[in-house]
C-alpha positions as CSV (number, residue, x, y, z in Angstrom):
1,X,-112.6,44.6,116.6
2,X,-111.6,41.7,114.8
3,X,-115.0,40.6,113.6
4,X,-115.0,44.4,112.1
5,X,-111.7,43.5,110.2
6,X,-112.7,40.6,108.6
7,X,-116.3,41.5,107.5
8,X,-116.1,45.5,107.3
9,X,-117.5,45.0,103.7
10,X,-121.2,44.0,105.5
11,X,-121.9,47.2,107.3
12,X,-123.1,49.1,104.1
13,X,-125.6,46.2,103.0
14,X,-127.0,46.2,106.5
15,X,-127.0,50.1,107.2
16,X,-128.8,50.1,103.9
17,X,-131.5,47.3,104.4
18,X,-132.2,48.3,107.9
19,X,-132.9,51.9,106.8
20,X,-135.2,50.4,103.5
21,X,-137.4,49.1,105.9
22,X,-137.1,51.3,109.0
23,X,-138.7,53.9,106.7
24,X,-141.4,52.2,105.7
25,X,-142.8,51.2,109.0
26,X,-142.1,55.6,109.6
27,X,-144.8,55.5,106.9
28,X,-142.9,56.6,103.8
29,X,-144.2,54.8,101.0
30,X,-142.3,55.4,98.0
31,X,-140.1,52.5,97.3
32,X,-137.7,55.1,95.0
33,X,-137.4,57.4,97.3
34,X,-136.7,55.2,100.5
35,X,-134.0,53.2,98.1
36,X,-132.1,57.1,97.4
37,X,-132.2,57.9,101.2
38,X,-131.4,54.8,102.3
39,X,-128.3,54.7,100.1
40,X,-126.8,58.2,101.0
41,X,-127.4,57.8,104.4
42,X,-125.7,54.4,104.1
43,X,-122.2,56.0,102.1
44,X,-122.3,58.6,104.7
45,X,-122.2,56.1,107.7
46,X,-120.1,52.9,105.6
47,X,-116.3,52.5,106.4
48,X,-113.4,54.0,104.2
49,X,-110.8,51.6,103.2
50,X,-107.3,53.7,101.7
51,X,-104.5,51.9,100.6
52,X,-101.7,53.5,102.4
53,X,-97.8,53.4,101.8
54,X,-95.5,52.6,104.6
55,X,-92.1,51.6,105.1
56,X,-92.7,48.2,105.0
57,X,-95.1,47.8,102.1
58,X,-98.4,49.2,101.0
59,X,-101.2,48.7,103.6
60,X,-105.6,49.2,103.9
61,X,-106.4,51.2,106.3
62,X,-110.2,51.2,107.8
63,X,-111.4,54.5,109.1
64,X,-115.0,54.9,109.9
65,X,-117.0,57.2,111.6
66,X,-117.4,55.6,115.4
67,X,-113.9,54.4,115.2
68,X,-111.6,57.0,117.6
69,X,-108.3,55.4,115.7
70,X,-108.1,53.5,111.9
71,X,-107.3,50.4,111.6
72,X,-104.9,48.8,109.4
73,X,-106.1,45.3,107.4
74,X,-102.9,44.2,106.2
């Protein structure tokens, strides 16, 4: 959990390259079109960092999609 805190910023980049290249060994050839799916799949799957306000300050708060609770950054 703590190596998600401090480099949460990564898992786009490597959702995005591992796609690139996953489809073209699937055999899709077109570089534009494996770049587009690539990088909506990639938003879809990324972690969501909100600035929230709380009593003691305003806060980031990480929610992601195989998280079961957010977790706060600051």
């Amino acid at each position: 959990m703590n190596f998600l805190k401090k480099y949460y910023f990564l898992i786009y980049p490597i959702v995005f390259v591992t796609l690139f290249f996953g489809m073209k060994f699937l055999g899709l050839e077109s570089t534009i079109t494996r770049a587009i799916i690539a990088a909506g799949i990639g938003i879809i799957l990324s972690p969501r960092v909100k600035k929230i306000q709380t009593q003691s300050g305003e806060k980031k708060q990480l929610t992601w999609l195989f998280l079961k609770e957010p977790i706060i950054l600051n």
